[in-house]
C-alpha positions as CSV (number, residue, x, y, z in Angstrom):
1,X,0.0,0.0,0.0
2,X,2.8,2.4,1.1
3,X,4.3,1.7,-2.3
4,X,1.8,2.3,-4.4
5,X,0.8,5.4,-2.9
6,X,4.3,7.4,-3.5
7,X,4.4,5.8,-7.0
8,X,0.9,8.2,-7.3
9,X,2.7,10.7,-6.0
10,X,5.9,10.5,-8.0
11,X,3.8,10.3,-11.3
12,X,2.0,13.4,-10.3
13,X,5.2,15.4,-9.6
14,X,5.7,15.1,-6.3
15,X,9.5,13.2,-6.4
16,X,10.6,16.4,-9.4
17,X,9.3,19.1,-6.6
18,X,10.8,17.3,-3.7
19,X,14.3,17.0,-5.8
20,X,14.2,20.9,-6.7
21,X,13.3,22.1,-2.9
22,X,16.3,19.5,-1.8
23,X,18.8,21.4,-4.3
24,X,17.8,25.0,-3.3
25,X,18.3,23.5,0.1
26,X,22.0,22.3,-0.5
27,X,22.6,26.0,-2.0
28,X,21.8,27.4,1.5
29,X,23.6,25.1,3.5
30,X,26.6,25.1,1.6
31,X,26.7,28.4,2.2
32,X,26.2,28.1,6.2
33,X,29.0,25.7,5.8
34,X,31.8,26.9,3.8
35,X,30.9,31.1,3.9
36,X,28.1,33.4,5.2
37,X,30.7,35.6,6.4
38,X,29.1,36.4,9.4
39,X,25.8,37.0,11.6
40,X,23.6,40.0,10.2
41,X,22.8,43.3,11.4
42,X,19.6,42.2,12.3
43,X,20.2,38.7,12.6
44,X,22.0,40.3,15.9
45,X,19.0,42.0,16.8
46,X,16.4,39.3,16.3
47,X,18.6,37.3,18.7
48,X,18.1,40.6,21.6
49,X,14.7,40.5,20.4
50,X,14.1,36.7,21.3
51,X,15.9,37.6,25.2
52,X,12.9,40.6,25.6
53,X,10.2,38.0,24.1
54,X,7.1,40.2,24.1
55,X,3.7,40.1,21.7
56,X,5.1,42.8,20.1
57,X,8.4,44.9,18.6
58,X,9.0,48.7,17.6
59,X,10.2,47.1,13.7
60,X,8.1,43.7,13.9
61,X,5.4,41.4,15.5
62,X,6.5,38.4,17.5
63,X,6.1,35.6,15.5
64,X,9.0,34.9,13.8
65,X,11.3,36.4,17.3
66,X,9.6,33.3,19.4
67,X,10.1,30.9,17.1
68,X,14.3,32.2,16.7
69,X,14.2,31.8,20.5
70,X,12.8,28.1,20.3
71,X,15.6,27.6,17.7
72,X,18.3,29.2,20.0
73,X,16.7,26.8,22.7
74,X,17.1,23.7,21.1
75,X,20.2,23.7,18.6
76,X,21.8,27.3,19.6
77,X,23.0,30.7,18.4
78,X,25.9,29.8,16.1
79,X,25.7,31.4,12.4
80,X,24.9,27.9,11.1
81,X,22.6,27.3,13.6
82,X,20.2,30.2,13.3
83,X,20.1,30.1,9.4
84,X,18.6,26.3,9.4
85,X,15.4,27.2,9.5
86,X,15.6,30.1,7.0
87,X,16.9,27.4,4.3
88,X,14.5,25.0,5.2
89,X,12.0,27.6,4.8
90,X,13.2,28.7,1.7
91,X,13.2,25.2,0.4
92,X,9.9,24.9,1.4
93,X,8.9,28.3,-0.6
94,X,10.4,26.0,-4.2
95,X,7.8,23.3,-2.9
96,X,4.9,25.2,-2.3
97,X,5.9,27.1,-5.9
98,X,6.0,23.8,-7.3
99,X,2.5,22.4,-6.0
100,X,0.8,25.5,-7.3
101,X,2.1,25.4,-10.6
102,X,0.8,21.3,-10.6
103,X,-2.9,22.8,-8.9
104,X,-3.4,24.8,-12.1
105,X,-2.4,22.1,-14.4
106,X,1.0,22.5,-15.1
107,X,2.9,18.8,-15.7
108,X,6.5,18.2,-15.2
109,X,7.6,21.6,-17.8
110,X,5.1,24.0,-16.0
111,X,6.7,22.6,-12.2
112,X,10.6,22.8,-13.5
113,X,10.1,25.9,-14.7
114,X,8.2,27.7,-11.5
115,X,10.6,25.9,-9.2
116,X,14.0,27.1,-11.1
117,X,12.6,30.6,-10.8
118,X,11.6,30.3,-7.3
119,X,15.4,29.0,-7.2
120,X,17.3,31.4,-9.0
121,X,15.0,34.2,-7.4
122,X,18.0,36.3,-6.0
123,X,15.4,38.1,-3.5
124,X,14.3,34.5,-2.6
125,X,18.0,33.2,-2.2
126,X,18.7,36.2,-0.3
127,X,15.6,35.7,2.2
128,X,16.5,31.8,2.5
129,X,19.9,32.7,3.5
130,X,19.6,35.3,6.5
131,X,17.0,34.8,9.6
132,X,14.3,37.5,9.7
133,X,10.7,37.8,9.2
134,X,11.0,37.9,5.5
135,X,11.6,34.6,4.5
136,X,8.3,33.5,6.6
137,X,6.4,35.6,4.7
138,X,7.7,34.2,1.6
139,X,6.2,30.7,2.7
140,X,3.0,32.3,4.4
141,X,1.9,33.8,1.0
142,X,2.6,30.9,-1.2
143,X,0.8,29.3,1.6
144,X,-1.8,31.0,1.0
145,X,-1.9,30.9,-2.7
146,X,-1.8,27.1,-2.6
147,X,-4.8,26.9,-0.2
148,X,-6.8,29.3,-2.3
149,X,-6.7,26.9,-5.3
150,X,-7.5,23.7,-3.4
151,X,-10.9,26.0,-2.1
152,X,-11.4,26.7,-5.8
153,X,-11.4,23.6,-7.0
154,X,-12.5,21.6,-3.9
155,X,-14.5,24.0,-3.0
156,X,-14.6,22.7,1.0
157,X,-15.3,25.1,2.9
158,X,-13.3,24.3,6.1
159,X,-10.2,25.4,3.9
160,X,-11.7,28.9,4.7
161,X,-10.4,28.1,8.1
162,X,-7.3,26.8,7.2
163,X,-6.6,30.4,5.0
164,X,-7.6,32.3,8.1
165,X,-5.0,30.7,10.0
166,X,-2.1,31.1,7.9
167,X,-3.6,34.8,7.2
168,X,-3.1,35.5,11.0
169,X,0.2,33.6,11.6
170,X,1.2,35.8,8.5
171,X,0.2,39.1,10.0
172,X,1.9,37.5,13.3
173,X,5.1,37.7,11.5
174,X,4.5,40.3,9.1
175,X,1.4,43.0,8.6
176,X,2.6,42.9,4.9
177,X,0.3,40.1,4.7
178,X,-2.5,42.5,5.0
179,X,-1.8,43.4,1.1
180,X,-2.3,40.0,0.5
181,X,-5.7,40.2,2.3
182,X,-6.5,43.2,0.5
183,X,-6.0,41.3,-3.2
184,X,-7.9,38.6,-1.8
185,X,-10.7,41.0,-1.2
186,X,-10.4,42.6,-4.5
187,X,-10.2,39.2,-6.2
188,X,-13.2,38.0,-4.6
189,X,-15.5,41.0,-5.7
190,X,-14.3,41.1,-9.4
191,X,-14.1,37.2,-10.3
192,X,-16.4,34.4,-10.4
193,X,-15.2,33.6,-6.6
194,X,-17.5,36.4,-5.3
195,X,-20.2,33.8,-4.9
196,X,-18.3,33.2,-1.6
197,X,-19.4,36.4,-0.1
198,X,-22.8,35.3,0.6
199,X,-21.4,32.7,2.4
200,X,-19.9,33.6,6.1
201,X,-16.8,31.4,5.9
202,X,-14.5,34.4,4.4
203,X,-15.5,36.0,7.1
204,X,-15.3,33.9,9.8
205,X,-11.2,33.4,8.2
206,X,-10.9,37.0,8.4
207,X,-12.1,36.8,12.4
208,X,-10.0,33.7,12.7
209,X,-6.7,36.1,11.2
210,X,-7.9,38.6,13.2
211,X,-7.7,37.4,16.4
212,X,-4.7,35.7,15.8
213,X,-2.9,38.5,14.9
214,X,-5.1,40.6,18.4
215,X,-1.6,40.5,20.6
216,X,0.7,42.4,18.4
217,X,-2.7,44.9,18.1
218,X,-3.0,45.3,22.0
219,X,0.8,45.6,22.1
220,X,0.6,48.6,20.1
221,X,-1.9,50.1,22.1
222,X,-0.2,49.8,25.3
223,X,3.2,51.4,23.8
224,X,1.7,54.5,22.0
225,X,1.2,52.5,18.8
226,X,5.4,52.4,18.4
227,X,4.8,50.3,15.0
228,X,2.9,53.1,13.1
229,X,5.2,55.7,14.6
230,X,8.2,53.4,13.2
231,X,6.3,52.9,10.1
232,X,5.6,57.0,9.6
233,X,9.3,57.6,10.3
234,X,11.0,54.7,7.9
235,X,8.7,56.5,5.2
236,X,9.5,59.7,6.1
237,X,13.4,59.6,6.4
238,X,15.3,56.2,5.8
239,X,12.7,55.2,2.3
240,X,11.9,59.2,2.0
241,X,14.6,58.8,-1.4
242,X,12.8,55.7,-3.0
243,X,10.4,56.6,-5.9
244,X,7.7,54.3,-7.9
245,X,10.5,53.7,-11.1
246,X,13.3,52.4,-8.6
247,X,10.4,50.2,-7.1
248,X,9.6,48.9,-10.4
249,X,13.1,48.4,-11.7
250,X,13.3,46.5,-8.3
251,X,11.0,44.0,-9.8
252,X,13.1,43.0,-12.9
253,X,16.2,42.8,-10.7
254,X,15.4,41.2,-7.7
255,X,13.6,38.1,-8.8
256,X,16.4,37.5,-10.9
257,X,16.4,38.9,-14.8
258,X,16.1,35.8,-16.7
259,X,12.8,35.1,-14.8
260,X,11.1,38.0,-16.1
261,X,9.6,36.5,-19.0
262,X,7.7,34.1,-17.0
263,X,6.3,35.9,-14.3
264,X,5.0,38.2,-16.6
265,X,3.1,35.6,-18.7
266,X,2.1,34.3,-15.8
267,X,0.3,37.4,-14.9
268,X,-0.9,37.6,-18.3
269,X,-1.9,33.6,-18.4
270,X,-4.0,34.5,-14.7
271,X,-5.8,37.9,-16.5
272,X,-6.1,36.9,-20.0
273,X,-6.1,33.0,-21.1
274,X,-9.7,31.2,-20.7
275,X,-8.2,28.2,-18.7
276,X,-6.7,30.3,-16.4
277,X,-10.4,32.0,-15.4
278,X,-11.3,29.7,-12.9
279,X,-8.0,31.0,-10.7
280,X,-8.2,34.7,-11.7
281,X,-8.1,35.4,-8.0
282,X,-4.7,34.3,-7.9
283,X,-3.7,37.4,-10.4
284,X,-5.0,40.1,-8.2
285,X,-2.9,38.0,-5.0
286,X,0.1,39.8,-7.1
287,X,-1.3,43.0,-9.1
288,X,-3.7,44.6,-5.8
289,X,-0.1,44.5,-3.9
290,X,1.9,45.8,-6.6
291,X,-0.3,48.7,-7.2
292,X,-0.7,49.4,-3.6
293,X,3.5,49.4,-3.6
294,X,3.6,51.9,-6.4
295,X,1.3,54.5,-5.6
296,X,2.7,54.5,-2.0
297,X,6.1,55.8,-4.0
298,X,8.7,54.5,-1.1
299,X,8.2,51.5,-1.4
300,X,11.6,48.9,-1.0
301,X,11.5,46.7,-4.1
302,X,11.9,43.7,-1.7
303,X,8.3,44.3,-0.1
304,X,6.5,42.5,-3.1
305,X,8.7,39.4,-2.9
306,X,6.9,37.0,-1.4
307,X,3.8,37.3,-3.9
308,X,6.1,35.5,-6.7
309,X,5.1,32.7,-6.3
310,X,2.1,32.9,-7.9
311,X,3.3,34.6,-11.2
312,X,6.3,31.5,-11.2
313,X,3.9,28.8,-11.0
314,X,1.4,30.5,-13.4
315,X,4.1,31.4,-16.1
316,X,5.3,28.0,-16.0
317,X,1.7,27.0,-17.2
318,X,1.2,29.6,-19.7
319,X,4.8,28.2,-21.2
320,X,4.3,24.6,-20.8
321,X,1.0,25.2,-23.2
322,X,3.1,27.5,-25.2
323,X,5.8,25.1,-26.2
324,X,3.6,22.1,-26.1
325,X,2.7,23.2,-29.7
326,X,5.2,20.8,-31.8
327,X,7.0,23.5,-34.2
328,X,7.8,24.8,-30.1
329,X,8.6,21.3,-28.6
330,X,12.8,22.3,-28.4
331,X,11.9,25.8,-26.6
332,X,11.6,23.7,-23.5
333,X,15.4,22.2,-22.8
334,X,16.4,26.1,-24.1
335,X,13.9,27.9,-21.6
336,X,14.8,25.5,-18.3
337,X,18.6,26.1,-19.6
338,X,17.9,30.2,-19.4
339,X,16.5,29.7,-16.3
340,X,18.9,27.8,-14.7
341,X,21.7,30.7,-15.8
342,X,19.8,33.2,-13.4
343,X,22.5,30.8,-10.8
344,X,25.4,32.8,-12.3
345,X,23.9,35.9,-10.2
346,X,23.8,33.8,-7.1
347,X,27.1,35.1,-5.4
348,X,25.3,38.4,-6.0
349,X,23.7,37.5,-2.7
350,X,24.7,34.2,-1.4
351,X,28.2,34.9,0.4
352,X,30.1,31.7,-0.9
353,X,33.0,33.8,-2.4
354,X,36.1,35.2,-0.5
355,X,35.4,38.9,0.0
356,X,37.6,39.9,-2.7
357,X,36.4,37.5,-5.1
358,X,33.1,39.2,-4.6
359,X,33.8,42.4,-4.8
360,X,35.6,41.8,-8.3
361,X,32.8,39.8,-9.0
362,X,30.3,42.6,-8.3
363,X,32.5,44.9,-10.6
364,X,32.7,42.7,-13.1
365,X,28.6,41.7,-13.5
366,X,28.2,45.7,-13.4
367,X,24.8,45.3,-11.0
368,X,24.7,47.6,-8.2
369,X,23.0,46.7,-5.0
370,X,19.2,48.7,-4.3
371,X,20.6,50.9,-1.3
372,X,16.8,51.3,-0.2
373,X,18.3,53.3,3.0
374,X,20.5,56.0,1.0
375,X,23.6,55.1,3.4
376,X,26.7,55.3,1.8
377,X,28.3,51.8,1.1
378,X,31.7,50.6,1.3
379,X,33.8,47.7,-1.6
380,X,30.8,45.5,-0.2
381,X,27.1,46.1,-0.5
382,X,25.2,46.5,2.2
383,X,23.7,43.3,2.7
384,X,27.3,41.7,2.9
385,X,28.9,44.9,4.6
386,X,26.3,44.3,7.5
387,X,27.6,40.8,8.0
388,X,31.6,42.4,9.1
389,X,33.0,44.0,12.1
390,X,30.8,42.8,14.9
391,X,32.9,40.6,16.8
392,X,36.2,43.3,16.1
393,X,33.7,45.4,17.8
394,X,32.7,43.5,20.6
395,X,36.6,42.7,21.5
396,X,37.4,46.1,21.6
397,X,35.0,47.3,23.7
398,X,35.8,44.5,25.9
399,X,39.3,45.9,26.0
400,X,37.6,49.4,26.9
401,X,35.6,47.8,29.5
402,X,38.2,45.9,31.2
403,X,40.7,49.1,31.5
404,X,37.5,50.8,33.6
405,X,38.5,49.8,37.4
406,X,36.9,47.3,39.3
407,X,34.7,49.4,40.9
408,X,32.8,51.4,38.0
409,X,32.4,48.5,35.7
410,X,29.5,47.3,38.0
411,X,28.2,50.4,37.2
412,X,28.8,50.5,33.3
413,X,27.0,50.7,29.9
414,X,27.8,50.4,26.3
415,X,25.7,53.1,24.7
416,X,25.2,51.6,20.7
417,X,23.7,54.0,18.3
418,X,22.0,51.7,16.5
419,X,20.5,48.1,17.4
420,X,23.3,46.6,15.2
421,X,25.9,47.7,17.7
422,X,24.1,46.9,21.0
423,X,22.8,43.7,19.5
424,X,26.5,43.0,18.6
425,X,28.0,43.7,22.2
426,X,25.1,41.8,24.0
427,X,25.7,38.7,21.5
428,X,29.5,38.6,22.4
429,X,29.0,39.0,25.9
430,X,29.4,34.9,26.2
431,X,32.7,35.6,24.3
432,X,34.0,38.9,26.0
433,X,33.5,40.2,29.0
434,X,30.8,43.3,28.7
435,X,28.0,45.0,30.3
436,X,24.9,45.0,28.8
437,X,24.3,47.7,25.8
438,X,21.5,50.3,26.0
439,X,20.4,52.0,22.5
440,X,18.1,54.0,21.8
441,X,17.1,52.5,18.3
442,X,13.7,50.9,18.4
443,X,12.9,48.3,20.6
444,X,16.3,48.9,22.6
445,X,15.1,52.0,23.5
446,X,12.1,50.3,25.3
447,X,14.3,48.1,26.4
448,X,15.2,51.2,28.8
449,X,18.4,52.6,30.8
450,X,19.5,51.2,33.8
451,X,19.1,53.3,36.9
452,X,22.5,53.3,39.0
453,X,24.4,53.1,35.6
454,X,27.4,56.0,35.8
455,X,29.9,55.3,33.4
456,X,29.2,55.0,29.6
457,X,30.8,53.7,26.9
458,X,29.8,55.2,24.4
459,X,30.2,53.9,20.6
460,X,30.9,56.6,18.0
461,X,28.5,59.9,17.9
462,X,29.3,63.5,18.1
463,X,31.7,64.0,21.3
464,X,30.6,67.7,21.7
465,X,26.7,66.3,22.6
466,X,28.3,63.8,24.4
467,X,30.0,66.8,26.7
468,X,26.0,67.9,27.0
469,X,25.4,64.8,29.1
470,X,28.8,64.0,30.8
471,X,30.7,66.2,32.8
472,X,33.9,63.9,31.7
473,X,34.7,62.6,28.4
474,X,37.7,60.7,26.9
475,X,38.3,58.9,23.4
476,X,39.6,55.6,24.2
477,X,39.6,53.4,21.5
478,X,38.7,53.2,17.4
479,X,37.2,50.5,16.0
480,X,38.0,49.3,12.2
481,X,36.5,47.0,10.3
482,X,37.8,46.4,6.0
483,X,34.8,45.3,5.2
484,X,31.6,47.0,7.5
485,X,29.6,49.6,6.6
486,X,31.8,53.2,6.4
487,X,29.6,54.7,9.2
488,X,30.6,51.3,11.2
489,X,34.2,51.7,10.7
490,X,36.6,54.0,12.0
491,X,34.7,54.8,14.9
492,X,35.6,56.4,17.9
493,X,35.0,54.8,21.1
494,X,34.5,57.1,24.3
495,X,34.4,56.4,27.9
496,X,31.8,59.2,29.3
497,X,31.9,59.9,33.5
498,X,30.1,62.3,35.9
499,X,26.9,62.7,34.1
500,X,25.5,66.4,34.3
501,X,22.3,65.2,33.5
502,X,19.4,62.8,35.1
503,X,20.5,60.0,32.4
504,X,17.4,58.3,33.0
505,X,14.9,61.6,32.3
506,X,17.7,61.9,29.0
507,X,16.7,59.0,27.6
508,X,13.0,60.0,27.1
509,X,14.6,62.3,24.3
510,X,16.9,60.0,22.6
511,X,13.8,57.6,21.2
512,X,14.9,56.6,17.3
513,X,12.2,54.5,15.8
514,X,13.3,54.4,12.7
């Protein structure tokens, strides 16, 4: 019985998809393994995050910080150890791509060719290859996506239950989801589908998201709605230099180039081709969120990557039926093989080169990095930059720390500007001996001040506001990093004493949500 049950399933597909999420797995780990430089910027912070667990963050909701504290719990903190799950997850995203593509018909063509794109995705490999929130969403929307056709062509209504849950656990982890509710809202009152609204099961999904996704709402409300303020801010000064045509450039890049031509036919195939009309919902999953993106002008390209997986699979219909016409039969080898070329791009954001090799490699491909955040960078792009310097950091404030005497280090603070360097300094404290950072960047600055602290040690910022606080203050140290960001290198390190000020009462001002 077992045996003939996966021969079904390897006739239907199941043993290609399995064998594609398996390689873009290998891709990740080889890359925990043998590079990956080192932990994130806000792999760092996730991990401060998960020691203040809490239903809600400044930047985030909770979902995906309690889950990186169940991780830390059972197999630990090392680099390896906290990018496991993002690779599995990742893999999982090919999967998913894969059974959607089979839902709507596609055969072994249609599959290969949504799963190589879902592969060579750089935005995807990049997502699969860092912990944060974003590679969850990836899976919750394809999720999603994958549930919405089996309740199209099931049509059993306790799938509206299983949607509602995802929906919630996505806005749990992410309230992007909520443009993926929106599509779904918008697809339902322009398609066939709208039959369901007389019904009370998409309603009773969205109470079911709701609720799930209640805690991060209360949380909100009991810290002066800190998310929104975040939000207004990000908009208003880090995004404030994005515009709608860097947004949609974003969208040829960041999904890789060579997959271009299929999601676009894909979105075409959902909008346009009669056997597609039955899952027309599924197109306005990707086109509601991509117009809300680009009226909303400051928009990161990266926000509208985890509705891809729909235009993948799609496309890989709309081809397979395309080439399936005999004077197109040899298109297919050639298509797959342009496909699978979008892997030359892949040390443009998996780090499995020596540095130099991939900062001659960025030269020579001529693709610049989207610097979403208008910082300047450094030989590396950001999101390898970000990945440098932390523990060169860490060991020299430990060496600042430890020339404090005895007495004041009991009473001692390292003052980060941002979360990346107090995350940084409270990571390494199991490796050097430190005090506990205070910032005043997001959820650090809830995080708070302590009370009897005296002495701070103060990482980089203006030393002539640092005199405004600080009756006493010395440059002690610089920290250099080759590789980090310019504003993380060449810092100045200052050891600050005899506050003028109530440090506490100071720190109401210094908030940064941003």
């Amino acid at each position: 019985m077992m045996d003939s049950q996966k021969n079904v399933l390897l006739q239907k597909g199941f043993g290609l998809i399995l064998a594609f999420a398996l390689a873009k797995l290998t891709i990740h780990l080889a890359a925990n393994i043998f590079g990956g430089y080192g932990i994130f910027r806000d792999e760092l912070y996730y991990l401060a995050c998960a020691d203040h667990l809490a239903f809600g963050y400044v930047d985030q909701p909770p979902l995906s910080i309690f889950v990186l504290a169940g991780v830390r719990g059972v197999i630990g903190d090392s680099l390896f150890a906290i990018r496991l799950l993002p690779a599995v997850i990742g893999s999982l995203v090919v999967f998913l791509t894969g059974l959607i593509a089979r839902e709507l018909g596609g055969r072994r063509f249609a599959q290969a060719s949504a799963m190589l794109a879902a592969t060579v995705s750089l935005i995807h490999l990049a997502f699969g290859g860092l912990y944060s929130m974003n590679v969850f969403d990836l899976f919750f929307w394809a999720l999603a996506a994958w549930l919405l056709i089996r309740l199209i062509k099931t049509e059993r209504t306790s799938l509206w239950i299983w949607l509602g849950l995802v929906l919630g656990l996505g806005l749990l982890n992410k309230i992007s989801v909520l443009w993926l509710g929106t599509g779904l809202g918008v697809g339902l009152l322009f398609t066939s589908q709208r039959k369901w609204l007389k019904t009370r099961w998409p309603y009773l999904a969205g109470a079911f998201a709701g609720i799930l996704f209640l805690p991060f709402l209360l949380w909100n409300l009991t810290h002066d709605m800190a998310h929104l303020e975040f939000m207004r801010n990000a908009s208003a000064f880090k995004y404030s230099g994005l515009n709608i045509m860097e947004f949609l450039i974003g969208q040829i890049l960041l999904p890789n180039p060579v997959t271009l031509p299929l999601w676009i036919g894909g979105i075409l195939y959902l909008f346009i081709h009669k056997k597609a009309k039955p899952f027309r919902l599924l197109g306005f999953l990707f086109f509601v969120p991509l117009l809300i993106l680009a009226i909303n002008q400051h928009s990161k390209p990266e926000y509208l990557a985890a509705a891809y997986a729909i235009p993948f699979a799609a496309g890989g219909v709309f081809f397979e039926g395309l080439f399936s016409r005999k004077r197109l039969e040899w298109m297919k080898p050639v298509f797959l093989t342009f496909l699978a070329a979008g892997l030359a791009l892949a040390p443009y954001v998996v780090p499995i080169l020596p540095q130099e090799t991939t900062i001659t490699y960025m030269k020579t491909i001529g693709i610049s990095a989207p610097n979403s955040e208008g910082k300047q960078e450094g030989a590396l792009p950001q999101h390898y930059a970000d990945r440098h310097g932390w523990d060169n950091m860490a060991r020299v404030l430990s060496e600042v720390y430890l020339s404090l005497p005895a007495e004041d280090r009991d009473r001692t603070v390292i003052f980060g500007q941002n979360y990346g360097e107090a995350a940084a300094v409270d990571y390494y404290r199991g490796k050097y001996d430190l005090p506990r950072a205070v910032s005043p960047h997001n959820s650090y600055w809830i995080w708070g001040f302590p009370a009897d602290a005296q002495t701070v040690i103060i990482v980089g910022g203006n030393l002539q506001r640092h005199k405004s606080y600080f009756g006493e203050v010395i440059r002690a140290a610089v920290i250099e990093s080759r590789y980090a960001m310019p504003y993380e290198t060449n810092l100045p390190v200052y050891i600050a004493r005899k506050p003028t000020v109530s440090l506490r009462d100071a720190w109401t001002q210094l908030k940064n949500y941003n």
